[in-house]
C-alpha positions in Angstrom: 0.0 0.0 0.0 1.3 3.4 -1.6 1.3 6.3 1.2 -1.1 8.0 0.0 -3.4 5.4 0.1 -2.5 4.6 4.0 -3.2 8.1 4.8 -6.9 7.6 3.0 -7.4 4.2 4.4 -6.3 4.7 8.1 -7.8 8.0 8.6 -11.6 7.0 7.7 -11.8 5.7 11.1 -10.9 8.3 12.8 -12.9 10.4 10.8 -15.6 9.1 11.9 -15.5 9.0 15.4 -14.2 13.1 15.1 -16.7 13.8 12.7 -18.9 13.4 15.8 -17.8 15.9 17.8 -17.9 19.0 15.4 -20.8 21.4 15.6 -21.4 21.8 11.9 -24.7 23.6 10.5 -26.4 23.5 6.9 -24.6 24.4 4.7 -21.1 24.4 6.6 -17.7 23.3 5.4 -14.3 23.0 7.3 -11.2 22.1 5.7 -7.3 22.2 7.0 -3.9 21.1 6.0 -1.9 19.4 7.6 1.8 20.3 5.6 5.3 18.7 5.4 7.7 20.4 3.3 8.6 18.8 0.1 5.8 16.6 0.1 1.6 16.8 -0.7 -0.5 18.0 2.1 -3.2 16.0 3.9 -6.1 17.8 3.9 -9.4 16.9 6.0 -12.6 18.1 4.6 -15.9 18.1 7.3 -19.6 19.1 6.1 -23.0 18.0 7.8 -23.2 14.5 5.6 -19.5 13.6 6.6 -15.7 14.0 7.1 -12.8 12.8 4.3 -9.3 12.7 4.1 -6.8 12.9 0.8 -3.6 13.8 -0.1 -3.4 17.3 -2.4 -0.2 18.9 -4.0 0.4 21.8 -1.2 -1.9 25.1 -2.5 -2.3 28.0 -0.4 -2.0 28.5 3.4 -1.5 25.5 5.4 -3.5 24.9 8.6 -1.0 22.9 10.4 2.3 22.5 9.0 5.3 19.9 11.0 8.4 17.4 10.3 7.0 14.3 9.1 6.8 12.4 12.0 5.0 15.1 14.0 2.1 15.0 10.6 2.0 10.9 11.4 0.9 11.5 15.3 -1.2 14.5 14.2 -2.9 12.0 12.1 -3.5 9.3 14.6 -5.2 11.8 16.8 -1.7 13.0 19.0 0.0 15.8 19.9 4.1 15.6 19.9 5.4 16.0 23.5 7.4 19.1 22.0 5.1 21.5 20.5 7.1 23.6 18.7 7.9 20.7 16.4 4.2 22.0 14.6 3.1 25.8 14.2 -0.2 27.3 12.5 -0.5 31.0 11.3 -4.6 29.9 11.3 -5.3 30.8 14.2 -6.6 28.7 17.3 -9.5 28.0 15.9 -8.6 25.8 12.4 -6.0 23.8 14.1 -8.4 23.0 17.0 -11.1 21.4 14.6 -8.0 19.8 12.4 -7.1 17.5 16.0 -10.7 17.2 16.8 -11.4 15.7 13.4 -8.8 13.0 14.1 -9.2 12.5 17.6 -11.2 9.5 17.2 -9.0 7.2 18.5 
């Protein structure tokens, strides 16, 4: 299994499960990306009828952007012990929903 499609196929899951815990009205859409330099960006999408995960060449501001490693425990719904290994310019707000959304485990 390519990467990519361990990223799609591990994070369903947890998508699920964090889905759950987002307040999201009609018509409502959340996205953030999670970014490691020199390769795509994960990017978690979240409306009413769901939550999905895929991999996107990098485009615009990221919502989350770490090494590698701290992306793969940001993914499995954990925060490195050393935070400055990750830093947003989005605000509290966007990151916050990002780890919510994979928090399912």
């Amino acid at each position: 299994m390519d990467d990519g499609a361990s990223v799609v196929w591990g994070g369903r899951p947890l998508l699920v499960k964090g889905h759950a815990g987002l307040d999201l009205g009609p018509g409502e859409r959340f996205e953030g990306r999670l970014r490691t330099p020199g390769t795509d960006d994960v990017v978690v999408t979240a409306d009413v009828d769901g939550a999905r995960i895929h991999r996107a060449a990098p485009e615009g501001p990221a919502t989350i952007e770490s090494d590698a490693a701290v992306r793969v425990l940001l993914l499995w719904g954990r925060r490195p012990a050393d935070p400055s290994r990750r830093h947003s310019s989005a605000g509290p707000d966007t990151p916050r929903k990002v780890r919510a959304l994979l928090s399912g485990y």
